[in-house]
N, C-alpha and C positions, 0 to 999 in steps of 0.2 A: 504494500500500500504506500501512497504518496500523494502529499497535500503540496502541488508546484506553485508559487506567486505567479500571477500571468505577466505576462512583461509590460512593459512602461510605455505607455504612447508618446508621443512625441509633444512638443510645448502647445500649440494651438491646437492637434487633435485629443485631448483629454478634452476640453473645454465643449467635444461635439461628442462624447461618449458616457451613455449611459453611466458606465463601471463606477465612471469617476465620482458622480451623485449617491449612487448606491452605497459604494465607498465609506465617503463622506458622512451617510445615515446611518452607516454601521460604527461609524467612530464617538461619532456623537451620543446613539443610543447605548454602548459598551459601557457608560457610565454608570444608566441603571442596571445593565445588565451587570455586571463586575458587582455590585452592590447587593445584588440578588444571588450570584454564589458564591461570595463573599461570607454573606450572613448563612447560606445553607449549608456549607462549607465547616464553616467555626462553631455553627449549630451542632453538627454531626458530628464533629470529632469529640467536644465537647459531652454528650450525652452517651458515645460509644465509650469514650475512657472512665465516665461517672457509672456509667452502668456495668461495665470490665467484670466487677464483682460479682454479678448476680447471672443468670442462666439467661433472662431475658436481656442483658446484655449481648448475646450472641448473635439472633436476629437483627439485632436493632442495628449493629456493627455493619453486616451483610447487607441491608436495606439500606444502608447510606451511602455503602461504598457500589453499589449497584445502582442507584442514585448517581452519584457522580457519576460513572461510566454513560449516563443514560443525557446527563449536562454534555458530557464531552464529545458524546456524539451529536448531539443538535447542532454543540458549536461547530463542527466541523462543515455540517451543513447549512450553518448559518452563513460563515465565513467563506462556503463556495458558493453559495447564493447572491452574498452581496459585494464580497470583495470579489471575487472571481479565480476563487483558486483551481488548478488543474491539477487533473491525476484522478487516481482511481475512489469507490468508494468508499465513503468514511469507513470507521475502525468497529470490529465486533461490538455489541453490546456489552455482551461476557465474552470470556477467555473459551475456548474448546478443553472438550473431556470429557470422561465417558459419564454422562448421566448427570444427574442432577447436582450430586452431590460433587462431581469432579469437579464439575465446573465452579461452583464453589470455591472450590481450594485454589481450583485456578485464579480466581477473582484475588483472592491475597495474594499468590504467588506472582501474578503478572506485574510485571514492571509500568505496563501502560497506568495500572489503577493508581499509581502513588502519586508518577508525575501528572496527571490528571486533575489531584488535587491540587498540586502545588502550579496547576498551569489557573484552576478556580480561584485560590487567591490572589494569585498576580492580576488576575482582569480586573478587580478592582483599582487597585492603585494605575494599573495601565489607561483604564477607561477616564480614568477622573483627569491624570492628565492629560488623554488626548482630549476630554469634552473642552478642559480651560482652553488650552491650547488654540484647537481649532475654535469655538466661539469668538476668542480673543482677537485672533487673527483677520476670520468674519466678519466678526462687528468695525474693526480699524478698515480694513478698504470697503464695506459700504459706509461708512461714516466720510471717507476721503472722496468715495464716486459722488458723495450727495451733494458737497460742497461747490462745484459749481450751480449748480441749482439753487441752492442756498443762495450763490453771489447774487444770481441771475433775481431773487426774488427780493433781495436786498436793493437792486438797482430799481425796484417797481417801488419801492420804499413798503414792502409789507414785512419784513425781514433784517434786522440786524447782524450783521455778520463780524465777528470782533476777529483777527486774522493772528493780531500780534505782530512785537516788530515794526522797527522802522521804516524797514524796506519793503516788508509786506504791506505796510497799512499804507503806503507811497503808490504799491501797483497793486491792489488787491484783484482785480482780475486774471492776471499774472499768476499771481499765487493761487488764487483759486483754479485756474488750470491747472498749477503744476500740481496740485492737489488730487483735482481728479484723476490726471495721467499718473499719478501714485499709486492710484485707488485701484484702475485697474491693471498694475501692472502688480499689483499683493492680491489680489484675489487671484489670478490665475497661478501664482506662486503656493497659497495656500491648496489649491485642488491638488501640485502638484505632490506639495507636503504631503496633503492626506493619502495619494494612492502609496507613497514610500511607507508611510506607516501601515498601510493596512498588508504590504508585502510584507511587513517587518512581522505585523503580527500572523499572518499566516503562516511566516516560516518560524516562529514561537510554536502556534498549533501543528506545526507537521513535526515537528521534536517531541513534545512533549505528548499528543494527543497521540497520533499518528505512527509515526516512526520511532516511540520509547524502546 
C-alpha cells in the first residue's frame, strides 16, 4: 500500500484547479478535526490504562484501539478525497489472522495501531496551526485586494482611508495600488502554501497511517 502527494501545478494553474480549494478546506477544517481525535485519542488511553485493572478493562482497551484504526482509515480517505493523494487503497481496518481472536492480537501487535495514534494526536496541534496560519494569511491579501476599493470609495468621499506615512498619505492612490498588487500576488502564494502542506501532510499519513 501507498498514500503518493500528487504533484505541484505550476504558479497560475493551481489558481484554475479544483485540488487547490479542496486542499485549502481540508486545512482549515483539520483544526476541528485534530481537536476531535485529539480528545478521542487522550479519552481512550486515559480510560484503557484507568480500567488496566479490572477485566472490563480488556474490551474497552480493544474498542478504542479499533476505534482509532477505524479514524485512521477515514483519514486516509479523507486526505485522498481532498488533498488528492495517489496510490493504492487505504490500510486494513484490523491487522489479518486466523479468526477473531487473531486478529485481535494482531491489532496490538501491528505497528500501524501505535503510530496511528501518535499520527491522532499530532492533527491537533498540526491543524491548529495550519487553521492560524492559513486564515492569517487569507484575511492579509483580501484585506490588501480590498484596498483599492476602499481608495476608490474614499475619492466619492463615502470612505476614509488612513494609508500612513508620509509618502503614502502624498500619493495614496499609488499606495493603494501597490497595495492591491500585494494582495494579489499573497493570495496566490498562500494556495500555493497550502497545497505544500497538505503534501506535507499526506506524506505524514502515508508513514504513519499507511506504510508503518
Amino acid at each position: 500500500m501507498s498514500l503518493l502527494p500528487a504533484s505541484h501545478p505550476g504558479f497560475f494553474e493551481a489558481l484554475a484547479q479544483r485540488r487547490t480549494y479542496t486542499t485549502l478546506l481540508y486545512l482549515l477544517l483539520s483544526m476541528a478535526t485534530g481537536i476531535l481525535a485529539f480528545t478521542y485519542t487522550v479519552t481512550g488511553l486515559s480510560l484503557s490504562l484507568g480500567l488496566a485493572i479490572l477485566i472490563i478493562g480488556v474490551p474497552v482497551a480493544l474498542t478504542f484501539l479499533a476505534g482509532a484504526r477505524l479514524l485512521s482509515v477515514a483519514e486516509v480517505y479523507l486526505l485522498k478525497a481532498l488533498v488528492g493523494g495517489e496510490g493504492s487503497a487505504g490500510p486494513a481496518l484490523l491487522p489479518g489472522g486466523e479468526g477473531f481472536l487473531g486478529r485481535l492480537r494482531g491489532l496490538l501487535k501491528d505497528r500501524r495501531t501505535w503510530t496511528s495514534l501518535l499520527y491522532l494526536l499530532l492533527l491537533m496541534p498540526l491543524g491548529l496551526a495550519y487553521f492560524t496560519l492559513l486564515v492569517s494569511l487569507l484575511a492579509t491579501g483580501l484585506s490588501l485586494v480590498a484596498v483599492p476599493f476602499a481608495q476608490f470609495l474614499h475619492l466619492g468621499g463615502t470612505l476614509s482611508l488612513d494609508v500612513g506615512g508620509s509618502w503614502l498619505l502624498a500619493h495614496p492612490n499609488l499606495a493603494a495600488a501597490l497595495c492591491g498588487l500585494a494582495g494579489l500576488a499573497l493570495l496566490p502564494l498562500t494556495f500555493h502554501l497550502a497545497l505544500l502542506l497538505g503534501r506535507f501532510q499526506v506524506w505524514l499519513a502515508g508513514h504513519l497511517l499507511v506504510n508503518a
